[in-house]
C-alpha positions as CSV (number, residue, x, y, z in Angstrom):
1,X,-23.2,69.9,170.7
2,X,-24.7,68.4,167.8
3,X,-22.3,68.1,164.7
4,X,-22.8,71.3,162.2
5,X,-24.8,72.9,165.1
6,X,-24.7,76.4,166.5
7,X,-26.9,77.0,169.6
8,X,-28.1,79.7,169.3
9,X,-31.5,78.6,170.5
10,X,-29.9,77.2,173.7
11,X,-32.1,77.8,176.7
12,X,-35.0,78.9,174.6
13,X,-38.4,77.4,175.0
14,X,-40.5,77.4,171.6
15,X,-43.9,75.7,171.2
16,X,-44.3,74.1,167.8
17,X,-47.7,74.2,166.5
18,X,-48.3,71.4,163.9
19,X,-51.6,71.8,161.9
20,X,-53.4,69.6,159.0
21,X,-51.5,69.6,155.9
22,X,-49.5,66.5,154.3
23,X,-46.1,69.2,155.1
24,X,-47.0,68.2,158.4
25,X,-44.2,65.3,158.2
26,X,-41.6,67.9,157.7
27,X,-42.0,69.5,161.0
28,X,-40.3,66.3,162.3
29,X,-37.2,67.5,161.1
30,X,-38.0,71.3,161.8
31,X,-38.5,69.8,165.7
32,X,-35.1,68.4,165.3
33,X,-33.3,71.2,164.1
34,X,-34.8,73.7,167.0
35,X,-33.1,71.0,169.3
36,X,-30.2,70.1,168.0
37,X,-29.8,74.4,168.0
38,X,-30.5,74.0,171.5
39,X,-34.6,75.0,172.2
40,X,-36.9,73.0,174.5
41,X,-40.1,72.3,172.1
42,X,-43.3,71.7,173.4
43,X,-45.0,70.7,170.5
44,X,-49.1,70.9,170.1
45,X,-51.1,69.0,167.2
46,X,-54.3,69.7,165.6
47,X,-56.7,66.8,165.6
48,X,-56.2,66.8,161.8
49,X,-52.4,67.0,161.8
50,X,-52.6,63.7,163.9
51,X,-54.0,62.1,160.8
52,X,-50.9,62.8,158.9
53,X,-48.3,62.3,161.4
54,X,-48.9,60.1,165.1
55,X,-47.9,62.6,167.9
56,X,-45.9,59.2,169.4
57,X,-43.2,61.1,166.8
58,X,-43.0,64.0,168.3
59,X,-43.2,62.5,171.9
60,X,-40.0,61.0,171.4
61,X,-38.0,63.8,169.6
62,X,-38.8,66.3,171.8
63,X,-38.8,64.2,175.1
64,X,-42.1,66.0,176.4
65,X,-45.5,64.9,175.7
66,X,-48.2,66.4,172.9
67,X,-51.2,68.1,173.6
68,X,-53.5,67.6,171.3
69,X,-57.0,68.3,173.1
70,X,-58.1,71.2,174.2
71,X,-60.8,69.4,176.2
72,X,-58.2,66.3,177.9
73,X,-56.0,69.5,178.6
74,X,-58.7,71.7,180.7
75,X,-56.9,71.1,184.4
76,X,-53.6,71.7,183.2
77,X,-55.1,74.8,181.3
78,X,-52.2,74.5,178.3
79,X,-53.9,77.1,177.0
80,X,-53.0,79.7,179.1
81,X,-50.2,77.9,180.5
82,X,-48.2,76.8,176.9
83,X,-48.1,80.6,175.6
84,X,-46.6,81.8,179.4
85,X,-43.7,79.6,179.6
86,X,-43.2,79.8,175.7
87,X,-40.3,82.3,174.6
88,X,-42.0,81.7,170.9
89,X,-44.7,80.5,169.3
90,X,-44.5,78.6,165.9
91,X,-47.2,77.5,163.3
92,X,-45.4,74.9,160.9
93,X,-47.2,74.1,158.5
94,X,-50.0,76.9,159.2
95,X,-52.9,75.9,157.2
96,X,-55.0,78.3,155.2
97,X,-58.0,77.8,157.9
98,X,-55.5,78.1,161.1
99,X,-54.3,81.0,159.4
100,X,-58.1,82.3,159.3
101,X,-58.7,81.5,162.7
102,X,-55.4,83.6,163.8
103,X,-56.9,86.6,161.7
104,X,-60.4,86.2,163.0
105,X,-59.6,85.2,166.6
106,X,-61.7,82.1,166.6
107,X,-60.3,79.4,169.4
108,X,-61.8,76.1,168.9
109,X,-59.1,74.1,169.2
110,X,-56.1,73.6,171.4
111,X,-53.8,75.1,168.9
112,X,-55.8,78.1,168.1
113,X,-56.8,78.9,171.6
114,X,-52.9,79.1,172.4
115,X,-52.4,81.6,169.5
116,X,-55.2,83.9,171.2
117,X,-53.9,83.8,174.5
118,X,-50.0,84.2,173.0
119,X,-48.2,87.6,173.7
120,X,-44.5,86.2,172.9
121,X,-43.7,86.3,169.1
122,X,-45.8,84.7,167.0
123,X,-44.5,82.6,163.3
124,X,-46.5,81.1,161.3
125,X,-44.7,78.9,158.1
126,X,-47.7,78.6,155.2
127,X,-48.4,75.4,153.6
128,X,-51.4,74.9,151.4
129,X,-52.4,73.4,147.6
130,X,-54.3,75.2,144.5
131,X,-54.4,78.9,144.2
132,X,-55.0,78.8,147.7
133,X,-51.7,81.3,148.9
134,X,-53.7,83.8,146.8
135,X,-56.9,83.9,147.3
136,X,-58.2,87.3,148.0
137,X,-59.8,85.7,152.1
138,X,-55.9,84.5,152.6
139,X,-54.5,87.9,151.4
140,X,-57.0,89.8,153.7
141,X,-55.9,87.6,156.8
142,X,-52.2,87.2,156.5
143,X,-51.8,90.8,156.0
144,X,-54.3,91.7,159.3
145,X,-51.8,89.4,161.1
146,X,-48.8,91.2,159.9
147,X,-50.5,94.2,160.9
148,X,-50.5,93.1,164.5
149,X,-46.9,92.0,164.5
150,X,-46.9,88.1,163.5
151,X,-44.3,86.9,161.3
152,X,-46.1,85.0,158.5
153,X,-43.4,83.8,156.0
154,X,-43.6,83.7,152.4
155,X,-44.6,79.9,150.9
156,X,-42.0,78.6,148.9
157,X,-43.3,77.7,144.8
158,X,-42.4,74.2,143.3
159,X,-44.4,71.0,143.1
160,X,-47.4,70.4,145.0
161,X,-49.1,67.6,147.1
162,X,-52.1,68.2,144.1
163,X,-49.5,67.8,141.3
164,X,-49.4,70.9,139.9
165,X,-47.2,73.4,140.5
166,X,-47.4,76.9,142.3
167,X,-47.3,78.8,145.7
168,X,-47.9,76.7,148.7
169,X,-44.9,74.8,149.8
170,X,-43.8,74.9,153.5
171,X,-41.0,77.3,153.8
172,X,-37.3,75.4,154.4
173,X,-36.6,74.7,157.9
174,X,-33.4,77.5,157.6
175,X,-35.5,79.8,156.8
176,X,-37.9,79.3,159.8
177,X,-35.3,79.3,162.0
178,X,-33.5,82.4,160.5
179,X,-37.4,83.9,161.5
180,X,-37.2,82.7,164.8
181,X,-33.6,84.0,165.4
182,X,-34.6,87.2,164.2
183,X,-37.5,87.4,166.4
184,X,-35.7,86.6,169.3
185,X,-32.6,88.3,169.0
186,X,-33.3,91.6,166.5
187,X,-30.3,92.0,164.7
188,X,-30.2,96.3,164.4
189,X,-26.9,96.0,162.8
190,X,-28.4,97.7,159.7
191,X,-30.4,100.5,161.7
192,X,-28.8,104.4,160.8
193,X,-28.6,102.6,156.9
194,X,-30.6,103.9,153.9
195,X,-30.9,101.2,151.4
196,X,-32.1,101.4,148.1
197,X,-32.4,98.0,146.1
198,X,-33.8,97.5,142.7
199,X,-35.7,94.3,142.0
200,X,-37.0,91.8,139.2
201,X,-37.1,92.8,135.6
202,X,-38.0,95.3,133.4
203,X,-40.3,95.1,130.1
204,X,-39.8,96.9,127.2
205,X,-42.3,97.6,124.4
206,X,-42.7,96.4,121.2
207,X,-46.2,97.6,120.5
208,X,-48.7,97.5,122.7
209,X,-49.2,94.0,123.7
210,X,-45.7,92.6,123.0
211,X,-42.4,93.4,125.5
212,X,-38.9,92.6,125.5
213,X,-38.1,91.1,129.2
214,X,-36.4,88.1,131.4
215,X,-37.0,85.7,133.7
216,X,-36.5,87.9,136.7
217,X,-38.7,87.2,139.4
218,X,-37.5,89.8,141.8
219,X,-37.6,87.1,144.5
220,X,-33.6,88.1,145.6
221,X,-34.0,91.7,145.7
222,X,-37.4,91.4,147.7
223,X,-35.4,89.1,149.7
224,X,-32.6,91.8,150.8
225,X,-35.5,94.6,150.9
226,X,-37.1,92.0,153.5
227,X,-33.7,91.0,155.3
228,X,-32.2,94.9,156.0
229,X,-35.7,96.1,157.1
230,X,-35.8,93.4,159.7
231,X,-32.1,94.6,160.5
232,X,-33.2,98.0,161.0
233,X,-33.0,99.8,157.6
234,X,-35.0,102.4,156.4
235,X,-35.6,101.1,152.8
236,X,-37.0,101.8,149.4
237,X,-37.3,99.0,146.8
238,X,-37.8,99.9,143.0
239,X,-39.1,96.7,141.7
240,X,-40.0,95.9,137.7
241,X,-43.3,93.6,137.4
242,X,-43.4,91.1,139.7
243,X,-45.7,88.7,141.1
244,X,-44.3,89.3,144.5
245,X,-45.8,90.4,147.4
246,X,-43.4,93.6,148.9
247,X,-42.7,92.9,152.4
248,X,-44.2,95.5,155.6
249,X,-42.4,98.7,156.5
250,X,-41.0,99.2,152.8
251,X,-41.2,102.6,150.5
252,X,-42.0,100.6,147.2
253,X,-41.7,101.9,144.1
254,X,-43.2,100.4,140.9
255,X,-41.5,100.8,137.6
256,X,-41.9,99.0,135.0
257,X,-39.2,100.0,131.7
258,X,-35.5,100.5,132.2
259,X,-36.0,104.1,131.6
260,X,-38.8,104.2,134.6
261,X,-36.2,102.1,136.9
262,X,-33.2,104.8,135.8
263,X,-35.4,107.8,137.0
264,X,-36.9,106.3,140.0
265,X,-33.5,104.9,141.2
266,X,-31.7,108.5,140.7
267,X,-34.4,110.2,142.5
268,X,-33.8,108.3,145.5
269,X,-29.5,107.8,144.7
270,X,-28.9,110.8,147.1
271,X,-31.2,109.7,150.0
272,X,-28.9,106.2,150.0
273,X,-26.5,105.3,151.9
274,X,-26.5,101.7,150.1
275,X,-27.7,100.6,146.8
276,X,-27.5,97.1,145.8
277,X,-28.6,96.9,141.8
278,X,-30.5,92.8,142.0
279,X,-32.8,94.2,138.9
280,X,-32.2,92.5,136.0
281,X,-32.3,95.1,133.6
282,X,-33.1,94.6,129.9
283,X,-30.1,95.3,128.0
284,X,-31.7,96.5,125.1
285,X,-35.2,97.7,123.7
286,X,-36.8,98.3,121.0
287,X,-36.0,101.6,119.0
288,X,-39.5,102.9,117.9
289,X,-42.4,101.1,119.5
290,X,-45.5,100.4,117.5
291,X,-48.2,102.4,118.9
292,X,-50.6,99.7,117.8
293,X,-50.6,95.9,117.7
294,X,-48.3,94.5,115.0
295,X,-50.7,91.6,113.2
296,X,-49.3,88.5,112.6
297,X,-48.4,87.9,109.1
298,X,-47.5,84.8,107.1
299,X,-44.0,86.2,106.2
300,X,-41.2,86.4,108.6
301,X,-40.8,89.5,110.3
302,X,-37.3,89.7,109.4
303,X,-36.2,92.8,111.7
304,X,-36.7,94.3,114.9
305,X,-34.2,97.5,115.6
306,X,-32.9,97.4,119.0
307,X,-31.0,99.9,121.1
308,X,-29.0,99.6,124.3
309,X,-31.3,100.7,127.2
310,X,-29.4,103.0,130.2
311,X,-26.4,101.3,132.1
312,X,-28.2,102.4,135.3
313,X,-25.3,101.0,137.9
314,X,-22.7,102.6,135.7
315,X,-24.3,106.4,135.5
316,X,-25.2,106.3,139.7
317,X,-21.5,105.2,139.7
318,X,-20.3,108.5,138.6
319,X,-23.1,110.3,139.9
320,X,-21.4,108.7,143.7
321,X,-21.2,110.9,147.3
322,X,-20.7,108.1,150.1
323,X,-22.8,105.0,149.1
324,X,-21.7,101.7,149.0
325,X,-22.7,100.1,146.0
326,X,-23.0,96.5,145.2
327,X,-24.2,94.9,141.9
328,X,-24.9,91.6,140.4
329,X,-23.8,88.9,137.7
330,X,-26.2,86.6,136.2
331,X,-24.1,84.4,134.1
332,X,-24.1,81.4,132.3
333,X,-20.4,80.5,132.7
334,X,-16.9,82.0,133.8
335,X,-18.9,84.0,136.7
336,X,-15.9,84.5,138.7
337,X,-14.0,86.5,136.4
338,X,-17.1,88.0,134.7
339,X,-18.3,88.9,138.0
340,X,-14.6,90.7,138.9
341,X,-14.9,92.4,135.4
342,X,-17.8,94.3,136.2
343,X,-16.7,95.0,139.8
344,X,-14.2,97.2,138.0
345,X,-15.5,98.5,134.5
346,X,-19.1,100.3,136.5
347,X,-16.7,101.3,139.9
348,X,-18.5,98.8,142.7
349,X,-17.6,98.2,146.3
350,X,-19.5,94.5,146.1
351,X,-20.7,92.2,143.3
352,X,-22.7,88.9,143.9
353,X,-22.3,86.1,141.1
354,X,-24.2,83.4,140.1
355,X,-24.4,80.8,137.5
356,X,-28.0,80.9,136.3
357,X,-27.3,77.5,135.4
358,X,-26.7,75.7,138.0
359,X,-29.5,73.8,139.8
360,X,-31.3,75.6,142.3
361,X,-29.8,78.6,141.2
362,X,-31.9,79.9,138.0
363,X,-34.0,82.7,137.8
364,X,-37.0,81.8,139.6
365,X,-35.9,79.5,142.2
366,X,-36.3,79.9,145.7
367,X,-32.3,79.1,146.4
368,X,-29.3,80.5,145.2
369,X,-25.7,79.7,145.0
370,X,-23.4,82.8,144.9
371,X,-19.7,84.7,145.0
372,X,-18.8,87.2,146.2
373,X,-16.0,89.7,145.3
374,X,-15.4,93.1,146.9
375,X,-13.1,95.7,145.8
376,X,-10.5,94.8,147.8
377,X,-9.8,91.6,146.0
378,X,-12.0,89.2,148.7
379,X,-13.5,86.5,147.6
380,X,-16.7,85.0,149.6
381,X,-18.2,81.5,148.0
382,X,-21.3,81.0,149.5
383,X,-22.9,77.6,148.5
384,X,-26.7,76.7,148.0
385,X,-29.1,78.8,150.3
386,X,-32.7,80.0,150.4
387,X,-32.6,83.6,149.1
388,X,-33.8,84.8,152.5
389,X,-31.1,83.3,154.3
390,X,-28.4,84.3,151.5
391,X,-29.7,87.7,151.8
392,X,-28.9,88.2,155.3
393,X,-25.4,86.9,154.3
394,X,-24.6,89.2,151.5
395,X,-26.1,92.1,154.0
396,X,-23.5,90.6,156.4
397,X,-20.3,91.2,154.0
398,X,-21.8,94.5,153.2
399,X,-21.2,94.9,156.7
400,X,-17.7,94.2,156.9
401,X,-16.1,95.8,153.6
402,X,-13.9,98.9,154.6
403,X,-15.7,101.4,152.3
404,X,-18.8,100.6,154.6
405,X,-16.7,101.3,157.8
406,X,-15.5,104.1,156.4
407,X,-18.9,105.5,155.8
408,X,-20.8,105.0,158.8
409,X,-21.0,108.5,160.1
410,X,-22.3,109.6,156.7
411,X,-25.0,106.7,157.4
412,X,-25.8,108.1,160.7
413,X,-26.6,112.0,159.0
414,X,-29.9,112.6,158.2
415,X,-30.7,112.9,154.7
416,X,-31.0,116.4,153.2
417,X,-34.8,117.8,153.0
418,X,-36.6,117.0,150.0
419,X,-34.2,114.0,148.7
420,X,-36.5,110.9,149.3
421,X,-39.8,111.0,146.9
């Protein structure tokens, strides 16, 4: 067993799909990964990923040959043949076209003929440049697909084959094979739980055009939403503006003030069974709004009367039958004993800290680096992970904390009539 390695693919036979995109490089080491875990890959090339990487590359790695043809492959019928013996099916990168082509059911290519004739499950990891991620034909596809039951994970945002800088990078290879793992083994550890999470930030007015706000993007929360639905959660996210997209099979709940997150949170409190609090909150707002735009003067405006906004966490604290409840500490320093302050001052079971400056961990980043203190005085350090893959972590030591065990039945009741919105 390779060093750091796991198995938990061992015995599994996945077929790698690589299509045109200059991330096509990086599903050399995504191919070495599902094999040092144990998988037999059979990887398949599109003509145009051939041009960024030689499928001599793969040949070795994987020990089997490429297909690349649909055509040079017509007696062996890998078509037909690939997508039987396969246990999955991965797309990495998956091009904005392939992606199209999935959606549509077009087969003119190996690769894409595979896909139509593939009842095992189905992942496809995005990479693409430009505003592509967004654009209303790629919305309108990915989402048919995710109708049907494919797994099409989120792009990861940073700097981009183009230069600039956006939406479009292929997903980290953990997080492609935390999607395969899930696929393959459903983890239902989570299913008889009622979670409700609060996400990103929330904006508070100063007139009509001007807010008060952070640099929440939501990206954790919508990360835990995602990771205990998968798990078998019923689940309700309130979530401040975001430029997110909320994952399938969630109640979702816009808000966008603290006030709006207070009400929309205790309307849903007693339908819980678990709340985790990943909003970032605005801690104060403005006392008297301007109904119209302030105009900008030449003089200083030399005062702006703030007033703290609701401790939300704190007041569902008090307001506490059976749910677990877990917070979060942004902070820029101390976070361990910041983090075991506020486990105690607003009554918690869990709090997850973070230095918001450390790097890959600010607000906005894809990864996060994170402690953990529970109530009983345990402390989990969990270093640098994609928030996807730290979410199924924290959802883990939610799992184990005696207040949770405890509670269990109470998960396993149904909720009263008329308590979820």
């Amino acid at each position: 067993m390779a060093p750091g390695s796991t198995q938990t693919l061992l015995g599994r036979k996945i077929v790698l799909g690589v299509s045109g995109s200059i991330a096509a490089y990086k599903a050399v080491g995504l191919l070495r990964l599902l094999m040092r875990e144990g998988a037999d890959v059979s990887v398949v090339m599109t003509e145009a990923a051939t041009r960024f990487v030689g499928p001599l590359t793969f040949e070795v790695l994987s020990r089997r040959p490429v297909a690349t043809d649909l055509f040079a492959a017509r007696q062996e019928m890998l078509h037909l043949t690939l997508p039987e013996w396969a246990d999955a099916v991965v797309i990495a990168p998956a091009t904005a076209n392939q992606i199209a082509k999935y959606a549509l059911g077009l087969a003119d290519d190996l690769l894409s003929a595979l896909v139509l004739n593939t009842s095992c499950p189905l992942i496809l990891a995005p990479a693409m440049d430009g505003n592509m991620w967004d654009h209303p034909a790629v919305t309108a596809h990915r989402e048919a697909l995710r109708q049907r039951g494919v797994t099409v994970l989120e792009p990861e945002e940073g700097p981009l084959a183009s230069g600039r800088v956006g939406k479009g990078r292929l997903p980290d290879d953990t997080v492609i094979l935390s999607a395969i793992e899930q696929r393959l083994f459903p983890r239902l550890d989570w299913r008889g739980q009622r979670l409700l999470v609060s996400a990103g930030p929330t904006q508070e007015a100063i007139d009509p055009v001007r807010f008060i706000s952070n640099r929440s993007s939501g990206k954790m929360g919508y990360a835990l939403a995602q990771a205990a639905r998968e798990r078998g959660a019923e689940v309700t996210l309130v979530s401040g503006p975001t430029a997110l997209t909320v994952p399938p099979g969630i109640h979702y709940v816009p808000v966008c003030t603290a006030e709006e997150m207070d009400k929309a949170l205790t309307a849903h409190f007693a339908w819980s069974t678990v709340l985790i609090m990943a909003a970032a909150v605005a801690d104060f707002r403005p006392a008297q709004a301007s109904s119209t735009k302030l105009k900008k003067r030449k003089e200083a405006l030399n005062k702006l009367d703030l007033e703290p906004t609701p401790d939300i966490l704190e007041r569902l604290s008090l307001r506490r039958t059976s749910q677990t409840l877990v917070g979060f500490a942004a902070e820029t320093e101390a976070v361990l004993p910041q983090a075991k302050d506020k486990l105690v001052r607003k009554g918690l079971d869990l709090i997850v800290g973070n230095n918001v400056l450390a790097e890959g961990s600010g607000f906005g980043s894809d990864t996060n680096e994170a402690v953990l203190v529970d109530r009983e005085g345990g402390v989990t350090e969990l270093g640098l992970l994609p928030k996807r893959v730290l979410a199924d972590r924290i959802l883990d030591v939610i799992s184990t904390l005696p207040c949770a065990i405890k509670r269990s039945a109470a998960a396993k009741k149904p909720p009263a009539a008329g308590n979820k919105n």
